[in-house]
Every structure is written in structure tokens, then in C-alpha cells.
C-alpha positions in Angstrom: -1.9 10.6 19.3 -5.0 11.9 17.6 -5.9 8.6 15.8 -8.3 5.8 17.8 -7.5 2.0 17.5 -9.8 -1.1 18.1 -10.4 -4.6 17.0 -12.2 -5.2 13.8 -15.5 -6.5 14.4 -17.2 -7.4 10.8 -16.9 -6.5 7.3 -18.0 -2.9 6.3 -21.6 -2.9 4.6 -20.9 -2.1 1.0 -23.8 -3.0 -1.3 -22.9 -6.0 -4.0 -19.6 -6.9 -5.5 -17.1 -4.0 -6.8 -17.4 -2.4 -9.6 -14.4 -1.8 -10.6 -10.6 -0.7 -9.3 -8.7 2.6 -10.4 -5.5 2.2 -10.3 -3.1 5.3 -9.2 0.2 6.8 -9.6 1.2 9.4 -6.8 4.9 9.8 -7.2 8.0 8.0 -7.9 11.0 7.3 -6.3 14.7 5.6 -7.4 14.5 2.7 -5.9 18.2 0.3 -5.9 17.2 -2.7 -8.0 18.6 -5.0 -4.9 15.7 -3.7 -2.6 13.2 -4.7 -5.1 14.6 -8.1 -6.0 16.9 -10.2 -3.4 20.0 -10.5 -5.1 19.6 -7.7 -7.8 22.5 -5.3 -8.5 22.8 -2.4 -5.5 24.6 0.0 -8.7 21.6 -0.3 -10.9 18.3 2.2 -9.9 14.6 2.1 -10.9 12.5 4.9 -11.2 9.5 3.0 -9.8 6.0 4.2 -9.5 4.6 5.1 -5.6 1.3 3.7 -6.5 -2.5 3.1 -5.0 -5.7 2.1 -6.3 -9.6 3.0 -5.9 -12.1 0.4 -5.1 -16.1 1.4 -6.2 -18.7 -0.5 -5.2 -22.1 1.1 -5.7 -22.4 3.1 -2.3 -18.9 3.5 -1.2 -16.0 3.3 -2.0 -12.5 2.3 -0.7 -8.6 3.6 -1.0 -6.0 1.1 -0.9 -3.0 3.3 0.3 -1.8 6.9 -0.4 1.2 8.2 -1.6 3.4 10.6 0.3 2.3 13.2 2.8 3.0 15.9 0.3 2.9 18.2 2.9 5.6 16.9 4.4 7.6 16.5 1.1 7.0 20.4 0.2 8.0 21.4 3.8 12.1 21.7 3.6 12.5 20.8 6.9 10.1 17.9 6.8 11.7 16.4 3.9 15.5 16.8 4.9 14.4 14.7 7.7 12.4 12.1 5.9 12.3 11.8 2.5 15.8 12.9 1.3 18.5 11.1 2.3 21.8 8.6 0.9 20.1 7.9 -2.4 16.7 8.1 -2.0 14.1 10.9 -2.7 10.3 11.3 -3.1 9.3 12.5 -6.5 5.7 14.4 -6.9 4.1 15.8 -9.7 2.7 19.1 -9.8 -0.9 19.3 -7.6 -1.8 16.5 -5.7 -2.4 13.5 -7.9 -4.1 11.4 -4.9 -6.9 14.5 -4.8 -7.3 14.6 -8.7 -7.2 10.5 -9.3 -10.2 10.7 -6.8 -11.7 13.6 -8.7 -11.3 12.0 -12.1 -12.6 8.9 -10.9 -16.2 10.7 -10.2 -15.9 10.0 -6.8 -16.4 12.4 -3.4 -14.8 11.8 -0.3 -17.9 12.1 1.5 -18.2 8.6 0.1 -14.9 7.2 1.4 -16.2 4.0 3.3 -12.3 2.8 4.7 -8.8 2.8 4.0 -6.6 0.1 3.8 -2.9 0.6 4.3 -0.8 -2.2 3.2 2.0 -1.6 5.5 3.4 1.3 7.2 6.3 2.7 4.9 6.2 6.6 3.8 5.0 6.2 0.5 1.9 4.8 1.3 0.4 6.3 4.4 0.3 9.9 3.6 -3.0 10.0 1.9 -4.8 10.1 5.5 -4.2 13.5 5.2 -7.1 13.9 3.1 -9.7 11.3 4.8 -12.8 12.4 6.7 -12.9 12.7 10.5 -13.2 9.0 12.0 -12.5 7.0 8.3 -11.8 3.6 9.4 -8.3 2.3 8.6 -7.4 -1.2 8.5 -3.9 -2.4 9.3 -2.9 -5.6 10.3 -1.9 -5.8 14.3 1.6 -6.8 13.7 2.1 -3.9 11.5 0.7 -1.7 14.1 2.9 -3.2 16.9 6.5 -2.7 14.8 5.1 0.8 14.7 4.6 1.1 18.7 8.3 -0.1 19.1 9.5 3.3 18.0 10.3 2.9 14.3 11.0 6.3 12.4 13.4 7.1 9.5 15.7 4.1 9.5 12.8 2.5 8.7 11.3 4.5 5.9 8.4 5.5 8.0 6.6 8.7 9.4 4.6 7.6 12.5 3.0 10.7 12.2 1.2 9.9 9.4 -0.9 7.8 10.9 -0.8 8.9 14.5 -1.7 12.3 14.1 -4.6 11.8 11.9 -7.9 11.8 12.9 -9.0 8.5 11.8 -10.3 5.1 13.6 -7.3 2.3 13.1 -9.1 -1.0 12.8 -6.4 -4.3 13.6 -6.3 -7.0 11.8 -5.2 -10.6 12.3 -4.3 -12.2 8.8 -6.3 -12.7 6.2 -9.7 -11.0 6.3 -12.8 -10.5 4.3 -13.2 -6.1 4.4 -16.6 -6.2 2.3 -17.9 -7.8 -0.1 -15.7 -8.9 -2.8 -12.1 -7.2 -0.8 -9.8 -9.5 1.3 -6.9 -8.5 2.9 -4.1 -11.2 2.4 -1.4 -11.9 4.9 1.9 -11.3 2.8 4.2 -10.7 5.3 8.1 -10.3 5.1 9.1 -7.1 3.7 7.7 -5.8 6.9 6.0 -7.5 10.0 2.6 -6.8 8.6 2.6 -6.4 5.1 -0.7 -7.2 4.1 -1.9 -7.3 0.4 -5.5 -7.0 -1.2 -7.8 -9.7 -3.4 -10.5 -7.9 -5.1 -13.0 -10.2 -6.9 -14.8 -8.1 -10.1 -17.4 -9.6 -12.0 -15.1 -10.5 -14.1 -12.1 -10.6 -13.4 -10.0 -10.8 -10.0 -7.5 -7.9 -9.3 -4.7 -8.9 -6.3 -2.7 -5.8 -5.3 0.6 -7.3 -4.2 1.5 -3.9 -2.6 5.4 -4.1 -1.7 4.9 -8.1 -1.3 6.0 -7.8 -5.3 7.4 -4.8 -6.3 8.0 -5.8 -9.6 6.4 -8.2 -12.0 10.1 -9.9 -11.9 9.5 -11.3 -8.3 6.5 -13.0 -9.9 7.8 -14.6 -12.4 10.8 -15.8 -10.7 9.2 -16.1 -7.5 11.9 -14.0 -5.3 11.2 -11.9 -2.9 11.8 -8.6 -2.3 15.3 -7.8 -1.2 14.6 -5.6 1.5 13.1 -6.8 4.9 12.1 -4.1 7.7 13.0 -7.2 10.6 16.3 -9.3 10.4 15.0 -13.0 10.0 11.4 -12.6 8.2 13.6 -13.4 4.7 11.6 -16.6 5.0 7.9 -14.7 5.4 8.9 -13.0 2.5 9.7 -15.8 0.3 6.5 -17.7 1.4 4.4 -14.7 0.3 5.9 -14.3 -3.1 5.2 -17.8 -3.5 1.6 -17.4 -2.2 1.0 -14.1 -4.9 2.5 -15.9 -7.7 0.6 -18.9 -6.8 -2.4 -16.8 -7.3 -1.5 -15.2 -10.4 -1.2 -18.9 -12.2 -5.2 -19.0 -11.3 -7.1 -18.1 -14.3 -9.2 -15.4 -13.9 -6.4 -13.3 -11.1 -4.2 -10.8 -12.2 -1.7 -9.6 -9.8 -0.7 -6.0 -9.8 3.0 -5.8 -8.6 3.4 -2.4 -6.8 6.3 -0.9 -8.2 6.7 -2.0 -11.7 7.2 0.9 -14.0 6.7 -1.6 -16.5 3.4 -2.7 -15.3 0.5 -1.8 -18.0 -2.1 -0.8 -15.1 0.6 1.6 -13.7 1.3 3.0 -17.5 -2.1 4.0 -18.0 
């Protein structure tokens, strides 16, 4: 294991409020529409968006998850034993859209304050790839100790996304100011610890529901996803759609669903 874990300590000193979020779109991936919604139809598939976002405060900035490990999707062997398999498949553009949304954003990496990984599925820890030596990255303890029990493919995760990357794993315990402006939220349910992200603009505050909502449909109707990584957290799951929708009924919040095709910030 080349990654170091600790405790978090205190929230990372990023000047002011943020300034704004970028939302990103790193891939795609056909997704059964009774994973994304509890009861939906198992014979109907989405195309649905692998998505993250960019945080900017002033003097820093932060990535809220990463995509695929595209070089383990362009790597035949790699993929056969990860990301192709009954139905499923990871879809990439050309390039390497996590590289070019950072690029286009004006940012460097040299800036990169932390990561924050919402919960350790495939499509959304393999932008460590690309962070510095010793970028901190916040996950939430439970999430780290389903991923010290063994879990691999049957789970939808590569451990070795985040163990072989030469970062410093920060564990969290619930909800938790990051920095200024950024709380993690405790949404767990779709797995052990899920955790999604409140950032408060100036104007407006952005909540990225990460796979707590994968669709602006579990929103609206308040139901959870339909997929849950440990047999008897159906109940976590419905208590944080409740919680997210909850929030997006507060003027001022918008909630970004993660894996809405639909969803305008996703479409732009």
C-alpha cells in the first residue's frame, strides 16, 4: 500500500468562501434503471453521465471525485477484469477529460488543496492518478473499513485506485466542515460510507448528491437508489434521499443528482 491514512484533524486553510463549482463529465456508463431507482425496470438502461466537479476558492482548489482510471480502462487486461463485465462497461471519450476539465477551468494542479471521494466505486476514484505526491484525500472511515474487508469487482471497486496512490487518506466521521464554505454530508446507504458534498457560493448553495441520488427522479419521489453495496442499509439509503431532498426544498440549494443525463449542470 503506497497511500498513508490518519484522522482528520481541522479543516484545510482555504482563503474566503468558494468561488465557484465546475461541474464535469468524465465518461458514461449504461447503467439498469433498477440500480438507479428502487423498484425501476431491470430491462430498461440509461446512458448516465460518470461525473465530478471543481471547487475554486481563491488559493486552492478542490476535486470532488474522478472518473475512471483510464489507464486501467485502456489496458485490455485491466478492463476485462474490471470494467467489462454482464452488462456493464466504462465509456471514455477521446483524451482525458478529467486533465482537460482542469485545464479549461484555468486551474494547475500545483494548486490542488484535497480531494474528496464520495465513496469508493470505480467510477469515481481513478482521478488520483493524476494528484500530487501527499494530496490529502478525505473519505469517510466507514467507507474506508468496507474497503479493508477485501471488496474488489463484485463490488464495482478497484482498491488499487486508491491504495497504490501516493496520497495522504484523511477519515472522516459523518458530517464535516472541509474548509470554508464545503461540508461533507453523511448520505449513507448505497454504500457504508457514502458521503455527499454542501458547498455554500455567495449566492447560491450547490449539494453534490454523488450516488446518494443518481437521478433527479429519486429527488422528486424521494426513493432511493436501488442498489446497496451491504444487505440491510435499504433503510440508510432511504433516510439520505429524504435528507438530500429535504435540502433541495430549502430556497437558495440546488442539488446536483450524480447520474442524471438529464440534469442541466451535466448537459453543459
Amino acid at each position: 500500500m503506497k497511500c498513508s491514512v490518519r484522522d482528520w484533524s481541522s479543516p484545510f486553510d482555504l482563503a474566503g468562501i468558494p468561488r465557484r463549482v465546475v461541474p464535469l463529465v468524465l465518461g458514461y456508463e449504461p447503467i439498469q434503471e433498477s440500480l438507479s431507482v428502487r423498484g425501476g425496470d431491470p430491462k430498461r438502461f440509461l446512458l448516465e453521465p460518470v461525473t465530478g466537479a471543481i471547487v475554486v476558492y481563491d488559493d486552492g482548489w478542490a476535486l470532488v471525485d474522478g472518473g475512471f482510471n483510464l489507464d486501467g480502462v485502456r489496458d485490455p487486461e485491466r478492463r476485462a477484469a474490471h470494467y467489462d463485465y454482464e452488462s456493464y462497461t466504462a465509456v471514455v471519450p477521446p483524451g482525458d477529460a478529467l486533465a482537460e476539465g482542469v485545464s479549461a477551468a484555468g486551474l494547475d494542479w500545483s494548486d490542488l488543496t484535497f480531494c474528496a471521494i464520495s465513496h469508493l466505486h470505480l467510477d469515481h476514484t481513478g482521478g488520483l492518478r493524476l494528484a500530487p505526491t501527499g494530496t490529502p484525500v478525505v473519505v469517510q472511515r466507514r467507507e474506508w473499513q468496507w474497503l479493508e474487508t477485501g471488496i474488489g469487482r463484485r463490488e464495482i471497486v478497484v482498491a488499487a485506485d486508491v491504495l497504490d496512490a501516493d496520497v495522504q487518506v484523511l477519515l472522516l466521521d459523518g458530517d464535516t466542515v472541509l474548509a470554508p464554505g464545503f461540508t461533507a454530508l453523511d448520505t449513507r446507504g448505497h454504500t457504508p460510507g457514502h458521503q455527499s458534498f454542501r458547498v455554500d457560493l455567495a449566492e447560491r448553495s450547490v449539494v453534490l448528491a454523488c450516488d446518494a441520488a443518481d437521478l433527479q427522479r429519486n429527488l422528486t419521489e424521494r426513493i432511493p437508489c436501488g442498489w446497496t453495496a451491504v444487505p440491510g442499509d435499504e433503510d440508510a439509503a432511504q433516510r439520505s434521499i429524504e435528507r438530500l431532498a429535504d435540502l433541495a426544498g430549502e430556497p437558495g440549494v440546488e442539488v446536483w443528482p450524480g447520474h442524471d443525463p438529464a440534469f442541466s449542470a451535466w448537459q453543459r
